[in-house]
The first five atom37 places (N, CA, C, CB, O) and aatype in JSON, in Angstrom:
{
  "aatype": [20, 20, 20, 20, 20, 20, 20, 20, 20, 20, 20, 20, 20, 20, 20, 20, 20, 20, 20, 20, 20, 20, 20, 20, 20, 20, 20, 20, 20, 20, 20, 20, 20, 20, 20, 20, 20, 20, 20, 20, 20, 20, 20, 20, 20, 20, 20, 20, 20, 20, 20, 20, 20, 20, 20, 20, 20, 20, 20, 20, 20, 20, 20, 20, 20, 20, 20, 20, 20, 20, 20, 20, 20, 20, 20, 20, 20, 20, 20, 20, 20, 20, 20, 20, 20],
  "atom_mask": [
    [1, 1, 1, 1, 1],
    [1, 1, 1, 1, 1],
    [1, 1, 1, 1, 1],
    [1, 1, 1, 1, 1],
    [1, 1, 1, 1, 1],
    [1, 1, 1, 1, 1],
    [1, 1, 1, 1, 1],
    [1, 1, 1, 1, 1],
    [1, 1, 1, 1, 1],
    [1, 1, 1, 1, 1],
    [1, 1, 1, 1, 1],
    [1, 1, 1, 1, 1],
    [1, 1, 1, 1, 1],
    [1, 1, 1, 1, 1],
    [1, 1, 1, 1, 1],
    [1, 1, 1, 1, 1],
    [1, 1, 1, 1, 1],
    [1, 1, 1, 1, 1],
    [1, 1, 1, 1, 1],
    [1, 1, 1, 1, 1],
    [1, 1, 1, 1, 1],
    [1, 1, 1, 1, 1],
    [1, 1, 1, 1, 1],
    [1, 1, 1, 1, 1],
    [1, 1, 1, 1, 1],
    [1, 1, 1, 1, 1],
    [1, 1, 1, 1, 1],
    [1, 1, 1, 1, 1],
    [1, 1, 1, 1, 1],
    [1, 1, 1, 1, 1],
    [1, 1, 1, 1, 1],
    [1, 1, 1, 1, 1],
    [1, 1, 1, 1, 1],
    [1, 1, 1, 1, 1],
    [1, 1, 1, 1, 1],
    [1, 1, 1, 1, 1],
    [1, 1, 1, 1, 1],
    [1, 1, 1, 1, 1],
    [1, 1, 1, 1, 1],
    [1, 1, 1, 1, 1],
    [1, 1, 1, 1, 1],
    [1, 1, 1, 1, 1],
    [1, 1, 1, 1, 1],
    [1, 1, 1, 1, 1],
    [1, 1, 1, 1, 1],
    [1, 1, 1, 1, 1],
    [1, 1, 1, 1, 1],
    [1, 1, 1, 1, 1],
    [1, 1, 1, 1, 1],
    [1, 1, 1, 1, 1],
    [1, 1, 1, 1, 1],
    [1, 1, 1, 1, 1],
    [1, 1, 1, 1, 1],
    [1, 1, 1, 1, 1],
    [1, 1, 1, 1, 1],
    [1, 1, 1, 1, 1],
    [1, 1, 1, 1, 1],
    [1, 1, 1, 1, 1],
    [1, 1, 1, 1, 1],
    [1, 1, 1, 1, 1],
    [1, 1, 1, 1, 1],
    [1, 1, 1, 1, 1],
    [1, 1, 1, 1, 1],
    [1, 1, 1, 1, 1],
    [1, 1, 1, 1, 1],
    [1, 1, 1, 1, 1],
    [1, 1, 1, 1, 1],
    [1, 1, 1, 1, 1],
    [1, 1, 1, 1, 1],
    [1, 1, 1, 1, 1],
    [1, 1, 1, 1, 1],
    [1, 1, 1, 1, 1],
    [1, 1, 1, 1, 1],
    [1, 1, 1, 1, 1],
    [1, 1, 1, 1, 1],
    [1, 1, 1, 1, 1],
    [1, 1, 1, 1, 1],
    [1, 1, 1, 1, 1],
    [1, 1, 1, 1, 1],
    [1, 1, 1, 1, 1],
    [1, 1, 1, 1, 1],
    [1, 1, 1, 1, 1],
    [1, 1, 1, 1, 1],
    [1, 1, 1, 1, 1],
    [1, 1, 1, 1, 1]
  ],
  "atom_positions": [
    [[0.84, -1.18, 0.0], [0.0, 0.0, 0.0], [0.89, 1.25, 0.0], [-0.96, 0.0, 1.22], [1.98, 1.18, 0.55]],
    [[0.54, 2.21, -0.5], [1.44, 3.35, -1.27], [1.05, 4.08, 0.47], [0.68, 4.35, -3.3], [0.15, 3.83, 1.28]],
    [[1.99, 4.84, 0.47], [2.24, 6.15, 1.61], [0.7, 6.94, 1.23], [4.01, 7.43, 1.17], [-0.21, 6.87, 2.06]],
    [[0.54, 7.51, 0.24], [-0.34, 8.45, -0.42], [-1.88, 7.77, -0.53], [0.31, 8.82, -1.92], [-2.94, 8.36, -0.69]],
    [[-1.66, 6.54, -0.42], [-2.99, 5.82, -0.15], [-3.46, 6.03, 0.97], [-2.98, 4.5, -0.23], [-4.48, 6.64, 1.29]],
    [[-2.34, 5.27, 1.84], [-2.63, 5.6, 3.33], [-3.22, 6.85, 4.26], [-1.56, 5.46, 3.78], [-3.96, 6.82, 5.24]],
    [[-2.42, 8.28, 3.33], [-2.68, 9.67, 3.76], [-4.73, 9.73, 3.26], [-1.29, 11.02, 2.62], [-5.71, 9.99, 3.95]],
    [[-4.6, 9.41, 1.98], [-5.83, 9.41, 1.77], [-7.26, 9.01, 2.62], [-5.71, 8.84, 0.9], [-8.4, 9.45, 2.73]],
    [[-6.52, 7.97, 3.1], [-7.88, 6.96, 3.89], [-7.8, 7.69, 5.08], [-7.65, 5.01, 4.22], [-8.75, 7.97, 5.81]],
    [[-6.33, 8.04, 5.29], [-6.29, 9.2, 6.99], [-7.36, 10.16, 6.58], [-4.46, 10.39, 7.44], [-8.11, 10.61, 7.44]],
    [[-7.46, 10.46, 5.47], [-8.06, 11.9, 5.41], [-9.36, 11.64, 5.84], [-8.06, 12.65, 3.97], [-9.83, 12.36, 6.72]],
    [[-10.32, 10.33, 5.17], [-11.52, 9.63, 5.2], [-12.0, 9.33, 6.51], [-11.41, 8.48, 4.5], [-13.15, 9.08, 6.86]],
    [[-10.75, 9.4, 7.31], [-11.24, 8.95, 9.15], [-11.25, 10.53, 9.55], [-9.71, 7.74, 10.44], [-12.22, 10.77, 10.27]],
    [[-10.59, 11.47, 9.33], [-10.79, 12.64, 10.01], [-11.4, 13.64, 9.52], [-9.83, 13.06, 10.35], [-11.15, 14.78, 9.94]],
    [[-12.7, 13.33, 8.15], [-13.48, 13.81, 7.79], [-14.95, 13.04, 8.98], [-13.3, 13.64, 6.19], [-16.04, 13.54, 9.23]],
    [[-14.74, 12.59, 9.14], [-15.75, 11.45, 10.39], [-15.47, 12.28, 11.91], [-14.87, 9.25, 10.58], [-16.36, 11.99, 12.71]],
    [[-14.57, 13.13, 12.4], [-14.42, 13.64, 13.39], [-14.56, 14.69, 13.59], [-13.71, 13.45, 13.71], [-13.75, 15.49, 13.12]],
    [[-15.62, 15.12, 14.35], [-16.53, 16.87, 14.63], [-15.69, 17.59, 14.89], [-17.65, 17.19, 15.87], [-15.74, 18.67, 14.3]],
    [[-14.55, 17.39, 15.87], [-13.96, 18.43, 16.65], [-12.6, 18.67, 15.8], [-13.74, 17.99, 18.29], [-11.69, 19.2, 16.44]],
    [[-12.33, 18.34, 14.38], [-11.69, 18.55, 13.11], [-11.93, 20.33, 12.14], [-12.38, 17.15, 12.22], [-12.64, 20.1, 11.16]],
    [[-11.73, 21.16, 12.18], [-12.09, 21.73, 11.11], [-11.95, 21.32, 9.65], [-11.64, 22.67, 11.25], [-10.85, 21.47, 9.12]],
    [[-12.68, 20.95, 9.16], [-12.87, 20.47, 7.91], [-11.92, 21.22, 6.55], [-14.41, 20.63, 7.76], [-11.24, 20.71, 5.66]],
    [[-12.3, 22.82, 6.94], [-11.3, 23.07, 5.84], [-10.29, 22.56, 5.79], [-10.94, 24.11, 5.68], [-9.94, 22.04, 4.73]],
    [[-9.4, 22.51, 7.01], [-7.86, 22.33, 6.99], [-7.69, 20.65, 6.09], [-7.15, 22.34, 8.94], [-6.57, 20.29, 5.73]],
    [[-8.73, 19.9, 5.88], [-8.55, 18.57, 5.46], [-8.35, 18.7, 4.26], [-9.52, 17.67, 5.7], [-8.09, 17.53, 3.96]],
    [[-8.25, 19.44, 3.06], [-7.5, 19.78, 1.85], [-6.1, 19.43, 1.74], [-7.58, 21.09, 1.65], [-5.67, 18.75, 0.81]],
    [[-5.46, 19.86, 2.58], [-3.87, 19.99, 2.11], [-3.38, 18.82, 2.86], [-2.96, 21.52, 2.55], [-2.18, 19.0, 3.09]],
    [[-3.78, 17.76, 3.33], [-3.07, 17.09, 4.17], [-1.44, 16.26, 3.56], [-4.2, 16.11, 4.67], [-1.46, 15.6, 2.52]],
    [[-0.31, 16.41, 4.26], [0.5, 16.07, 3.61], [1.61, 15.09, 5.22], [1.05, 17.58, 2.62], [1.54, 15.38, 6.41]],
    [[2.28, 14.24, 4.73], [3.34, 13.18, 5.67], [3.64, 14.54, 7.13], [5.43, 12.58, 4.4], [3.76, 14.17, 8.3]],
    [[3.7, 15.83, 6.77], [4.35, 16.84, 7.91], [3.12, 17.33, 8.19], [5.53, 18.07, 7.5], [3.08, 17.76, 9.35]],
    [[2.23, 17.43, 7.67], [1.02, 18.08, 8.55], [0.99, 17.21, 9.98], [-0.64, 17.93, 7.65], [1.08, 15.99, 10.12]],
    [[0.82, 18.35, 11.1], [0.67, 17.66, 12.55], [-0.7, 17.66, 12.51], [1.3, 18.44, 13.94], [-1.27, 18.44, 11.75]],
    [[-1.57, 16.58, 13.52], [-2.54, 16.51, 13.81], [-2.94, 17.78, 14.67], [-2.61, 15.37, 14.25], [-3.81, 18.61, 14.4]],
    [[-2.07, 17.73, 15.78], [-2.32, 18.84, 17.1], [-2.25, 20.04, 16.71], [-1.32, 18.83, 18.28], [-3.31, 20.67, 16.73]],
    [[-0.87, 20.8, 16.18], [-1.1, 22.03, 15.49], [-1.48, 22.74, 14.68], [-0.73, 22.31, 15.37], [-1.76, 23.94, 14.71]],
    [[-1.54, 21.44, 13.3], [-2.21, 22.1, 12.25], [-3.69, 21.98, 11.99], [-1.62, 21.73, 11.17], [-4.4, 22.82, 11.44]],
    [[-4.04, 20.86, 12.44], [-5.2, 20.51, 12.57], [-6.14, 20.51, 13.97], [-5.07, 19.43, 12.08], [-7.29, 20.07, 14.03]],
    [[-5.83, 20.76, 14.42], [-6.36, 21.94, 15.93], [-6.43, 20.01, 16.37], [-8.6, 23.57, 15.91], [-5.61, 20.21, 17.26]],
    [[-6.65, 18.76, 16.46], [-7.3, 17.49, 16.8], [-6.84, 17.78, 18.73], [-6.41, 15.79, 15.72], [-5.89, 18.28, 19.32]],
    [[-7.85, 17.28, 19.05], [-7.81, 17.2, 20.93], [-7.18, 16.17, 21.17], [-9.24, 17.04, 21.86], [-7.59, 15.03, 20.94]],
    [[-5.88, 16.53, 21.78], [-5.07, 15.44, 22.06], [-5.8, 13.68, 22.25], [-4.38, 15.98, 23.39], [-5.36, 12.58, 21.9]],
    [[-6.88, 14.02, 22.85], [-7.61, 12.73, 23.22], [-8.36, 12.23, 22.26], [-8.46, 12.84, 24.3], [-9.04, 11.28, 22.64]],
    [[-8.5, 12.56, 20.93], [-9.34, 12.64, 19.82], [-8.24, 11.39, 19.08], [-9.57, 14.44, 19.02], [-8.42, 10.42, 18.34]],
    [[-7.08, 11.99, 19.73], [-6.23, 10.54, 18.91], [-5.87, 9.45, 19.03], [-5.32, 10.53, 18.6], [-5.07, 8.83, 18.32]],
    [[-6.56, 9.03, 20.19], [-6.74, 7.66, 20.54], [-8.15, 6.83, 19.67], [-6.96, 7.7, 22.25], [-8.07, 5.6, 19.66]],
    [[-9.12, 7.32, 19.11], [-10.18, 7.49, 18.6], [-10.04, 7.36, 16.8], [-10.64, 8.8, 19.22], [-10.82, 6.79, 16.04]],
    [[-8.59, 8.2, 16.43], [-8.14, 7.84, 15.19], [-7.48, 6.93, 14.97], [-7.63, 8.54, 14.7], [-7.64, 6.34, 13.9]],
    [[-6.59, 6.55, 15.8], [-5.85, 5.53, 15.9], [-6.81, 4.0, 15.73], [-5.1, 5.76, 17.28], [-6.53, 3.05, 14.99]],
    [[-7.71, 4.09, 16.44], [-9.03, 2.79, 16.37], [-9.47, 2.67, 15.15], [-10.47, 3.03, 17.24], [-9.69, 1.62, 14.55]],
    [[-9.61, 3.94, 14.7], [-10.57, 4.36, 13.21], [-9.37, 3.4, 12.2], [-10.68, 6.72, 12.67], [-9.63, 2.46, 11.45]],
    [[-8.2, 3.93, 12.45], [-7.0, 3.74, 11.33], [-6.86, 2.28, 11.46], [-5.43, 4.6, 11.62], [-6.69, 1.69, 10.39]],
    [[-6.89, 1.27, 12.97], [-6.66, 0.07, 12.82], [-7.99, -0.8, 11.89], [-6.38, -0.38, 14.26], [-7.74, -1.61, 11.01]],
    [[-9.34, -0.41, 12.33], [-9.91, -0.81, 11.42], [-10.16, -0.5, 9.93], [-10.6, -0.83, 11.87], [-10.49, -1.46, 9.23]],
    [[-10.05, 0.57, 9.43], [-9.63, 0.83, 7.8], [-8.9, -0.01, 7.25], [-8.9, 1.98, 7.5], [-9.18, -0.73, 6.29]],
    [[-7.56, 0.1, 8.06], [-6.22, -0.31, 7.1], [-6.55, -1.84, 7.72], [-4.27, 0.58, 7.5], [-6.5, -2.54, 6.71]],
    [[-6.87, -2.72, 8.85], [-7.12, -3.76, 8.78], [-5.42, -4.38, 9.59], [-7.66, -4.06, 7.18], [-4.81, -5.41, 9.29]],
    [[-5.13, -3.62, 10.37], [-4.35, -3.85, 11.16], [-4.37, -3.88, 12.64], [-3.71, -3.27, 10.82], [-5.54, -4.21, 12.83]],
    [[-3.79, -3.74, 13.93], [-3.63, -3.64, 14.95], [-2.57, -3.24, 15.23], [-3.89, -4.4, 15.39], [-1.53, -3.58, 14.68]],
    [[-2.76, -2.0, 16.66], [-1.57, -1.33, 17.1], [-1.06, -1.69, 18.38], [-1.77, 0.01, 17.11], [-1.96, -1.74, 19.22]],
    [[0.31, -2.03, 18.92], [0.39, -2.4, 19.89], [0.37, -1.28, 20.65], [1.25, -3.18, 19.98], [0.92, -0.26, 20.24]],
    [[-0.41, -1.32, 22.13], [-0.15, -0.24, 23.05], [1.34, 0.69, 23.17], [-0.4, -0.89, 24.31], [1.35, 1.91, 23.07]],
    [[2.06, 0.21, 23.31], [3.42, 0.55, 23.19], [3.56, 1.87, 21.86], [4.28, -0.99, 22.82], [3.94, 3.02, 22.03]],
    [[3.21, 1.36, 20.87], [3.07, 1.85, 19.54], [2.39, 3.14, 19.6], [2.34, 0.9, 18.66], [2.88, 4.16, 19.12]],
    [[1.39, 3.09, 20.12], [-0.15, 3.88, 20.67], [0.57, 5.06, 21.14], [-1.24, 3.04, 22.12], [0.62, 6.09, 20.47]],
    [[1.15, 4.92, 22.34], [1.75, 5.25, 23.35], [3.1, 6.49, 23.05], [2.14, 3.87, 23.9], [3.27, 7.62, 23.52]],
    [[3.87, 5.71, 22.11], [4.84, 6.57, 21.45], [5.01, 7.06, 20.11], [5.77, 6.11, 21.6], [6.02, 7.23, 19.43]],
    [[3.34, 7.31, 19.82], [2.81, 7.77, 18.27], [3.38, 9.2, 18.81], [0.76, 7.61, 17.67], [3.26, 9.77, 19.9]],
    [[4.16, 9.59, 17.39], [3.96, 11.18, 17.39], [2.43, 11.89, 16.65], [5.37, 11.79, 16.44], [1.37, 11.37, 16.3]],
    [[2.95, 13.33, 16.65], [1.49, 14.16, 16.34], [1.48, 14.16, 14.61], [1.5, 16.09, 17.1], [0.5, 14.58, 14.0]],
    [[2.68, 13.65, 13.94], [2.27, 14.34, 12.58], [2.0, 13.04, 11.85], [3.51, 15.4, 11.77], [2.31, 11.9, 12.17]],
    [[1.19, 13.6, 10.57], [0.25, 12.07, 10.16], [1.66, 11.11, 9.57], [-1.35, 12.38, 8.47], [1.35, 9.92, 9.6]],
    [[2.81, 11.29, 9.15], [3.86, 10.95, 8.46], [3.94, 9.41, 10.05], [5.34, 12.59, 8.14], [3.81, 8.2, 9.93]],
    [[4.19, 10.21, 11.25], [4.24, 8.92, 12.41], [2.92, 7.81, 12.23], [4.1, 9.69, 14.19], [3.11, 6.63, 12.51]],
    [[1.66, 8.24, 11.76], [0.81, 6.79, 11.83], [0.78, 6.07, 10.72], [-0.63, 6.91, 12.13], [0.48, 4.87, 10.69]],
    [[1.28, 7.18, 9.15], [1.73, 6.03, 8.58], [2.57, 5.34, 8.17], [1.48, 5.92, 8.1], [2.51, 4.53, 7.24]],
    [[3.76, 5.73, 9.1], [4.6, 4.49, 9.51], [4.13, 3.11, 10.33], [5.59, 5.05, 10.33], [4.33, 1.92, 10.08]],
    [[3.59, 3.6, 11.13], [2.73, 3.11, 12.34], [2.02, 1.89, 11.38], [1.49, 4.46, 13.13], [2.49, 0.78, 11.62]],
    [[1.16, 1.92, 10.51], [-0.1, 1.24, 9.52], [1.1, 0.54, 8.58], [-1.42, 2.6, 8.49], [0.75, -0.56, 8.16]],
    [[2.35, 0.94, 8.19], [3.35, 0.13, 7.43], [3.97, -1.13, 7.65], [4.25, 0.74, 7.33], [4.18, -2.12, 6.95]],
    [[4.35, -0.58, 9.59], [5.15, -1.37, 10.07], [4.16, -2.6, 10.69], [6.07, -0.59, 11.03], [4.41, -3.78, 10.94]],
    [[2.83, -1.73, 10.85], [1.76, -2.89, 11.49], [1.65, -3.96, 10.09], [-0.15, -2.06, 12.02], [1.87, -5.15, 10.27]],
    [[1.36, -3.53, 8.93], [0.74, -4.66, 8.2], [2.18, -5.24, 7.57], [-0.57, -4.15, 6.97], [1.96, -6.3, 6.98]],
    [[3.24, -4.95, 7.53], [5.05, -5.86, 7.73], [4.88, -6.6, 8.98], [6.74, -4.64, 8.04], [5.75, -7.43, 9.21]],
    [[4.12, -6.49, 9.65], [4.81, -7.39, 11.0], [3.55, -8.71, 10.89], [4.79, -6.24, 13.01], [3.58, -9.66, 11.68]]
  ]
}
């Protein structure tokens, strides 16, 4: 699965989340942060993270969860290394 796929389907889970401003979901790119650029409530990303394991059809280990960074480039590493392992 391509990087750019992945960003895509990110985009598809955080069009599903209220407390998102929607405009900002246009430009999403590997360095866009969730927290700063996209205003997301820190706690909102435990919630994407669920969204992202069921899309992509993977599982995240807590650990993983735990030491996700904020920019979307960290979950889809995260969704790479899950469906390699």
């Amino acid at each position: 699965m391509e990087r750019q796929e992945i960003i895509a389907g990110l985009v598809e889970i955080l069009k599903t989340v209220r407390t998102i401003d929607q405009s900002r979901l246009d430009n999403v790119t590997e360095e866009t942060d969730f927290i700063k650029d996209l205003k997301t409530p820190s706690t909102e990303m435990i919630n994407i993270a669920a969204k992202a394991e069921q899309k992509f059809d993977v599982e995240f280990d807590d650990d993983d969860i735990d030491d996700l960074g904020s920019k979307v480039k960290d979950i889809v590493d995260l969704i790479i290394k899950s469906k390699e392992a």
